[in-house]
Every structure is written in structure tokens, then in C-alpha cells.
N, C-alpha and C positions, 0 to 999 in steps of 0.2 A: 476965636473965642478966648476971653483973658483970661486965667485961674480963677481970680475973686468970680466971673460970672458964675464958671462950672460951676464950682464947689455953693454958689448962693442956688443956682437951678438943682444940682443936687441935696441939697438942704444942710450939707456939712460945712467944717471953718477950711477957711485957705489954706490952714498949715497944715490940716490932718489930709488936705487933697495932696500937698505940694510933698509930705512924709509918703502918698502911694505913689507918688511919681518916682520920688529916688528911690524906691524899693526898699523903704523901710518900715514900712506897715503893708500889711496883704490885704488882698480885696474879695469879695467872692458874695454869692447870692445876690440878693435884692439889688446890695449895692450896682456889683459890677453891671448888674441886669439894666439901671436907671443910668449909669454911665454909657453905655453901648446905646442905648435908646436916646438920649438928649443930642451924641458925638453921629446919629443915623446910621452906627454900627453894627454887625454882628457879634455875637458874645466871641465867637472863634479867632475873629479877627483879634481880640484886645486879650484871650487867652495865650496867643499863640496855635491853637490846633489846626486852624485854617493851613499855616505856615506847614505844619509836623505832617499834616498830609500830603501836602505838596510834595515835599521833600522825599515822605513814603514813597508816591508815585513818580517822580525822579529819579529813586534808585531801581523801581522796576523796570522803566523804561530804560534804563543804564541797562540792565538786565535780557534783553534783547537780542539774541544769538545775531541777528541783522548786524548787530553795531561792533560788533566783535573785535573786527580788528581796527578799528578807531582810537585802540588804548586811552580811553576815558579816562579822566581823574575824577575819585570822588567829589572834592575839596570843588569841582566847578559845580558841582550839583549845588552846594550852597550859597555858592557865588547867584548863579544863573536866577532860585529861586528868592535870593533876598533884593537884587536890583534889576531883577526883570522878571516880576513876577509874572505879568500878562505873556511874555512872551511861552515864559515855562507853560504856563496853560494851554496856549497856541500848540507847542509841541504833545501835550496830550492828547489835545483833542482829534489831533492828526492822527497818533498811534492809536487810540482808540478806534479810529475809522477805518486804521488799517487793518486792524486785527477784525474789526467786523467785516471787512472786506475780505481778508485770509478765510475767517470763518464761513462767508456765502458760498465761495471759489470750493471750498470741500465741501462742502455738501452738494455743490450740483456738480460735484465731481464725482462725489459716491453715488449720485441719482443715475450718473450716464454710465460710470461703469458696473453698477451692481443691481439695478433695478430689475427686474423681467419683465414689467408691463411697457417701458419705456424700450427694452433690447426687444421685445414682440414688435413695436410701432415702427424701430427701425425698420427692424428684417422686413414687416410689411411694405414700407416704401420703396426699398431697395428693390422687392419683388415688381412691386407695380412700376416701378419706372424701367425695369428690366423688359417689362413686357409692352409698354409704350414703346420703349427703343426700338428692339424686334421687330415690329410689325411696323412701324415707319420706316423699317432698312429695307422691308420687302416693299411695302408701297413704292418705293423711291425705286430699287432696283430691278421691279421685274415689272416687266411691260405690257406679258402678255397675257393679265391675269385676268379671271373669269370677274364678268362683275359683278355672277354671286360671293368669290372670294374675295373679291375689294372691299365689299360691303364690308364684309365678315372683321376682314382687320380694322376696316376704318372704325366698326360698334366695338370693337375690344380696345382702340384707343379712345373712344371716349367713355366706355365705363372705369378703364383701368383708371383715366383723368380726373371720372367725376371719384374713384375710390382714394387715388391721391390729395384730393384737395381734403377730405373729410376727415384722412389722417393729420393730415398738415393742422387742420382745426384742434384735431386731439392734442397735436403736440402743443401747439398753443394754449389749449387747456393748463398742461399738464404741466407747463413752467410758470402759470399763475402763482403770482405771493402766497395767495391764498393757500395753497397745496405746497405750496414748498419748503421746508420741515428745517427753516433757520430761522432766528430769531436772534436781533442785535443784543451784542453784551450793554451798552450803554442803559438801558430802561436801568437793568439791576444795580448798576453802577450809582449809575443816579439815583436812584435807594438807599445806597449806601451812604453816600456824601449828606444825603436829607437826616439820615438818623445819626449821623455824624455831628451835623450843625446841632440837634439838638442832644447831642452827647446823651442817646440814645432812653432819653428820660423826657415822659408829656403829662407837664402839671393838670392840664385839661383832661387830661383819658382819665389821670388818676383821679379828679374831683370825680368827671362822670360814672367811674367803677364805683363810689364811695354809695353815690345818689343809688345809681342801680341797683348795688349788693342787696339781695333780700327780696326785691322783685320782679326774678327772672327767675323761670324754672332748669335752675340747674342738676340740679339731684335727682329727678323724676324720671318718668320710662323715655329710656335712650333709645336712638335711633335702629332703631332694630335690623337694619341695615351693616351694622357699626359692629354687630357683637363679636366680629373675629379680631377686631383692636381692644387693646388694653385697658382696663376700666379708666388708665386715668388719660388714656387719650380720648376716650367714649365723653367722659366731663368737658373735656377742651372743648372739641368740637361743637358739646356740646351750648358750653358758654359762647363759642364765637357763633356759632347759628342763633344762640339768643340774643345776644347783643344785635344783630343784623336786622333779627326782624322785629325783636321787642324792643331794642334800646332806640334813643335819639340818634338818628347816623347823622347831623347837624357837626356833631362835634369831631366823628371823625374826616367828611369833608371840609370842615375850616381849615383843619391842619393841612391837609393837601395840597386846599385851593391856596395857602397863605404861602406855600411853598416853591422860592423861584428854582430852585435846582429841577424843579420836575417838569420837564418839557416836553414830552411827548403822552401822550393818553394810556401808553405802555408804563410807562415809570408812575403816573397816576392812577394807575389798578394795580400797579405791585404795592407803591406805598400805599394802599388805601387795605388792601390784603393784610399788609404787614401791622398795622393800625389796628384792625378788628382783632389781629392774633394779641396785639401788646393789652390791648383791655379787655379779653378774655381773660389775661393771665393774672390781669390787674383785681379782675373780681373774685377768681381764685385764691389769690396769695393777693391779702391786703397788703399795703406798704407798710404800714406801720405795725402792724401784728407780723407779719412777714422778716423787717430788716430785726426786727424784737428779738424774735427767733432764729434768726442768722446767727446774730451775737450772741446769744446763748448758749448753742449748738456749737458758736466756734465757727458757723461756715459747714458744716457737713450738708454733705448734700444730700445722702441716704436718708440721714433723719431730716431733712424739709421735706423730703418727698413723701414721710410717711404722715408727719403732719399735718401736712394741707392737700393729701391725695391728688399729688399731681406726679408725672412723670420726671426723672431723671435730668434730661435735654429740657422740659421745660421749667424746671429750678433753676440750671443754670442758664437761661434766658431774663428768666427774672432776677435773679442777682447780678445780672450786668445791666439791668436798672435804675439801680440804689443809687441816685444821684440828686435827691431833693435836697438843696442847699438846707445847710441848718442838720441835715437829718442822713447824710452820707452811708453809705455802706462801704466794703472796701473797694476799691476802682479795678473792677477786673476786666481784663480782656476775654475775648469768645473768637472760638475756630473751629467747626466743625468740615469733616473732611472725610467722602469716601474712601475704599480699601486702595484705590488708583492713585489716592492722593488728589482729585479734585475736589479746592476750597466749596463748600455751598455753600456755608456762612461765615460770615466771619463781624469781629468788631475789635479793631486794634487800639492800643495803648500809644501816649504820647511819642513813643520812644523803642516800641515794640513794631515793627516791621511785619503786618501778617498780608500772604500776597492775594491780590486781588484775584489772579488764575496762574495753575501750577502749582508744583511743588513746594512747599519751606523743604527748610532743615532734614532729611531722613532720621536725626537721632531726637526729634523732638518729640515730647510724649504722646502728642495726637497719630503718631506713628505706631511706637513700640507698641501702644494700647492693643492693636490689633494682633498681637499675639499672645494673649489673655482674655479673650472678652467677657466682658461684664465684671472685669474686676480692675477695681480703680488703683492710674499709678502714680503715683508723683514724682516730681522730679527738679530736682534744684541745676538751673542750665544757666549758664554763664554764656555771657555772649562775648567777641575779639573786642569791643565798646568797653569792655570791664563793665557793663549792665547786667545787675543777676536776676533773676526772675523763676517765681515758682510756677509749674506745669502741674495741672490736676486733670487727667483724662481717663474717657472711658468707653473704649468701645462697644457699643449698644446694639443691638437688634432691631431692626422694623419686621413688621409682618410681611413675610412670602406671599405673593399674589395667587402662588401654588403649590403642591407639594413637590414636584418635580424639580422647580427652580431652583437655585441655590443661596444660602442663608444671605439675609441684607443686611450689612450689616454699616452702621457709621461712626466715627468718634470724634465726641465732646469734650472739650478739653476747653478748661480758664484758667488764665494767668493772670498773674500778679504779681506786682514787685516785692522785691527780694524783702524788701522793709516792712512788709507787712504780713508775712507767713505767720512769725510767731502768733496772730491773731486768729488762726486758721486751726482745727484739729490735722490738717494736713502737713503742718508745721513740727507738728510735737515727733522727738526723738531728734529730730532733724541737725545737724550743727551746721549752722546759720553765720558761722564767722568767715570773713575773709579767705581765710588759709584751709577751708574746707575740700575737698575734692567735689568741685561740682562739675555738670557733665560739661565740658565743651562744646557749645554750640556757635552755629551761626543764623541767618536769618535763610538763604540758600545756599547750594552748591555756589549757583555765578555771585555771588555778593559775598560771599563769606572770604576770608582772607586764611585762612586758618591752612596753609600749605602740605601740613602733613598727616590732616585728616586721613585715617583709613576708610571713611566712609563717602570722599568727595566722589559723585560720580559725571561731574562735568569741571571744568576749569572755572577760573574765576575772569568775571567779563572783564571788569574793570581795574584800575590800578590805584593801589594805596600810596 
């Protein structure tokens, strides 16, 4: 296709196409949206983020205690993913299959060595073929037995037999999919990569939240089931159970179905989950009354949460939303992460490295939070990349399932680049210059380069 065509099919002049091509005028919204769509493009591919994730999951797979002593060089990660793209994908899709394979292999490892019903089923069989054996040693070796007692062993080998086969059924029960307590990381994966593609913002959920707001009972008598959760998880719930059964579900199966990342019926009931929770939150905190009130506030999260009576974790859910062309809010990243340090959610930055499973960084603030909870920290962290970026976390409370259990706790943490803090009340007092002491961070232990961290607790995998 020639320029003069595009730019005639996009409705602009040649030289103001030919001034976005040398990267002398910027492109974004409608535009770039009608560019990607005439070229049979994705917006990611012609942003760049397609690329940024690649590259993310390249260096996790660098990451890989397996490849250890391969002494890897960064510098190929970029090579590999900019002139063999396909292959680079090839290579994850491997490791993803591996790790879902590591992960079956433990679990019906802990079923054989730790189960009782399954260590019952052995001992049972051991038994019953113990007692088969036995009395075929005697059939076989004694000659001169009564033939009431022939009888006798011959009916105890075949009950023992008919008892063996019944086991044998159980065990085959008992290693059906269906019963066995693993489940592929890829479904959530592929969630991930879907709310990726659309840079975690749906101009459709938001129209349909606008249509809806006002007639859905959100405010009314909550599920009375619910009343040990918090009022404004009681609202949630309650909006996403309205949305389900009162709203149009049309609009959130389009996005699904239009969706090719999603390839298995797993990863299409997670994103379809994830979809009912995004226009829940949609109808709750309007966009535009919502990012209004960002700006206002500065970005506090305490005060949107008391504004539009929602929780803590779901403000910052919705402010890594804010992404209607025209109408931006700040571009933040999200990580949430139990006390173990396993990611449960996450939504990373062009350039910010957050990992798919495992640890980050120990000194990063989705960390230290947990030694405060409920009190929010911030934190200005500097990465070996010279990338700075602010950390705003807070570890939070869920409800104990009982009194006995032990507190649950998780932290919510969003990021943002360095360049935008000032805009933030998380920003104020802060000194934001270059030559400030910000913390030293890296992205992990094996990726970080940083050699005389007091805090590395594994080596680094690969080589700078």
C-alpha cells in the first residue's frame, strides 16, 4: 500500500502521514485505532507493547534456575525477540508447558505421598495380593490337601481377586482430571495477554456501565449471606451479581468471543469473570466522574474510596483503567501479592518488569508493606536500567474464613513512572531529582545485576 493511498483511506494529507512515520508528530486514539484497522493490525503491534512483552517474558524465561549454567547474554533476548519473533514464542510456549507439566508432576506427587485415602487404597492392595500370593503357594505346594481346604483357598483367591479388581477401579477413579486438584497456569496467562491487547481498558463495558447505571439495584438489601464482608465488598458483589443477571451479558460475551488469545473454555470463563468484575466497577466509579476525582484528589486512594464507597484493591483496579484516548489518567501499573510473595495479579508497565509467577525484588514496596498493614508506603525505586518509578502499596486484610485461622492478608501496590509522581499526593515532600537517594532496586534476585546488594538471595542467572 503506497502513502498517498493510506493517508487518502485514513482521511489525512501525505505529509502529515509521511511527518508520523519519521517520528515527528505522535499518533494515538482514533487515529492510531483507524491505522491498525485499514494495516489488519493490532493497536500493540504498531504501539510497540506486543514487542515489550515479549521481551518481559524472555527475560523470565532467561530467569529459569534450568538454564543456569548456559551464561546467557541479555543483549540476545533482544536480538532473538526482534528477528525471530515466532520463534521466541515457540520457546514460550514450550516453557509454559513445561512448567504446567512441573506443576501436574507435584501435585500427584503430594497425592501419593501425602493423601490417606489413596495410602488406605495402597495398603489395601498390598493386602489383598499378599493374600492371593499365599494361598496359591499352598495350592501349588501341598498335595495332600483336604478338598474342604482347597475349596477354602481356592474362594479366598477369588474374593481376594474380585476385592483387587474393585480397588484397582477406585484407583482409577481417583486419578481422574476431574478429581485431581491441578489446574494449567496458561488459562490465566492467556487473561493476562487479553487485557494486555486491550491495555486493560473496554470502550463497550464503559458505554454498557453508562446505559445501566441507574437501573440496577445496587444499594438495596445485600445478600445476607455476604454480611461478614465489608460494605464495599457487599456493593461489588453486589453490582457484579447485577450486571449477570440484570444487565445485557451480549456485550460481555462479544469481547470474549472477538478474543483470539483465548483458546481454551478455561481462559474463556476466566476472562468472562474478569469482564463482569471490570463493569461492576465501571458502574460504581463512573469514568468520568471517577478520573475527575483522581485529578482532584491528586490520585489518593483513601479519599476515592470514600467517595464512591468502594474498597481500597478496587480503586486501584480502576485507576489502572484510565486509559480512554482523549481522556487518560496516569498509566499505572498493578501487583498484587500474597505474604509468600505469590503474584495473583498483576498488570505491568512498558518497561516495568512484573513477573508472571515468583518473586520480584524483596526491597520492593508490595513487600515491605507487610510489615505495616494497612498503612500505605511509598517508595521512589530506581532500577540498574537508570528507570525510576514510584511504588504506592498497601497491605490489606481479607476476611478469615474463621476465627481460629490466621489473618489473610494481601498487598496492592501501583506504579508509576518517575515522571509523573509530582501529579500524585504520593509525590509531595518527595525530592524527585536525579541525585536523590532512591531505593536501589532491581526487577529480581536472577535478573537484577546489582552485585552487592545485601538483600540478593539467589545469584543472578544471566550475564550483562
Amino acid at each position: 500500500m503506497t502513502q498517498s493511498k493510506l493517508a487518502a483511506t485514513l482521511g489525512i494529507s501525505a505529509s502529515y502521514l509521511n511527518l508520523i512515520e519519521l517520528n515527528k508528530r505522535s499518533i494515538g486514539g482514533a487515529l492510531l485505532k483507524r491505522v491498525a484497522s485499514v494495516l489488519g493490525m493490532s493497536l500493540d503491534e504498531l504501539d510497540g507493547a506486543a514487542g515489550r512483552r515479549l521481551l518481559d517474558d524472555l527475560h523470565a524465561l532467561a530467569a529459569d534456575p534450568r538454564l543456569a549454567g548456559l551464561g546467557l547474554d541479555a543483549t540476545g533476548v533482544h536480538d532473538l525477540a526482534g528477528r525471530h519473533p515466532a520463534w521466541a514464542r515457540a520457546l514460550l510456549v514450550l516453557q509454559r508447558s513445561l512448567v504446567d507439566r512441573d506443576g501436574a508432576v507435584a501435585a500427584l506427587s503430594d497425592r501419593l505421598g501425602q493423601d490417606p485415602h489413596l495410602n488406605e487404597i495402597i495398603h489395601d492392595v498390598r493386602s489383598r495380593i499378599a493374600a492371593i500370593r499365599s494361598s496359591s503357594e499352598i495350592l501349588e505346594s501341598v498335595d495332600d490337601l483336604e478338598p474342604r481346604q482347597r475349596q477354602r483357598f481356592v474362594a479366598i483367591i477369588g474374593d481376594e481377586s474380585a476385592r483387587l479388581s474393585d480397588l484397582a477401579q477406585a484407583l482409577g477413579e481417583f486419578f481422574e482430571p476431574a478429581r485431581t486438584p491441578m489446574r494449567s497456569l496458561t488459562p490465566a496467562e492467556e487473561v493476562d495477554d487479553f487485557l494486555f491487547d486491550h491495555d486493560n481498558h473496554f470502550p463497550a463495558l464503559e458505554d454498557a456501565a453508562d446505559a445501566l447505571r441507574g437501573t440496577l439495584p445496587l444499594d438495596g438489601d445485600l445478600d445476607a449471606g455476604a454480611v461478614t464482608q465489608p460494605r464495599a465488598t457487599q456493593r461489588f458483589l453486589a453490582a457484579r451479581a447485577a450486571v449477570l443477571r440484570f444487565g445485557d451479558g451480549r456485550v460481555l460475551q462479544a469481547e470474549v468471543d472477538a478474543a483470539p488469545r483465548l483458546t481454551s473454555d478455561a481462559a474463556r470463563k476466566l476472562a468472562h469473570r474478569a469482564l463482569s468484575s471490570y463493569l461492576a466497577a465501571a458502574l460504581l466509579m463512573p469514568y468520568a466522574a471517577f478520573l475527575a476525582a483522581a485529578e482532584r484528589t491528586r490520585y489518593d486512594i483513601e479519599a476515592l474510596c470514600q467517595q464512591f464507597g468502594v474498597s481500597y484493591e478496587q480503586t486501584c483496579h480502576r485507576l489502572v483503567t484510565l486509559r480512554r484516548p482523549g481522556a487518560e489518567g496516569i498509566p499505572f501499573g498493578f501487583m498484587r501479592t500474597d505474604p509468600a510473595g505469590f503474584v495473583t495479579k498483576r498488570f505491568p508497565l512498558p518497561n516495568l518488569l512484573l513477573p508472571r509467577r515468583g518473586n520480584a525484588c524483596p526491597l520492593w514496596a508490595a513487600y515491605t508493606a507487610f510489615q505495616a498493614p494497612g498503612a500505605i508506603q511509598r517508595q521512589l525505586a530506581a532500577f540498574p536500567t537508570g528507570d525510576r518509578y514510584l511504588f504506592v502499596a498497601c497491605a490489606i486484610e481479607k476476611p478469615r474464613p474463621a476465627f481460629p485461622m490466621p489473618r489473610r492478608l494481601v498487598s496492592v501496590m501501583l506504579a508509576c513512572h518517575a515522571l509523573h509522581a509530582d501529579r500524585t499526593v504520593y509525590g509531595d515532600a518527595l525530592d524527585l531529582s536525579s541525585s536523590a537517594p532512591w531505593v536501589p532496586v532491581g526487577p529480581n534476585c536472577q535478573l537484577c545485576v546489582r552485585g552487592d546488594c545485601a538483600y540478593r538471595e539467589e545469584a543472578a542467572i544471566i550475564d550483562r
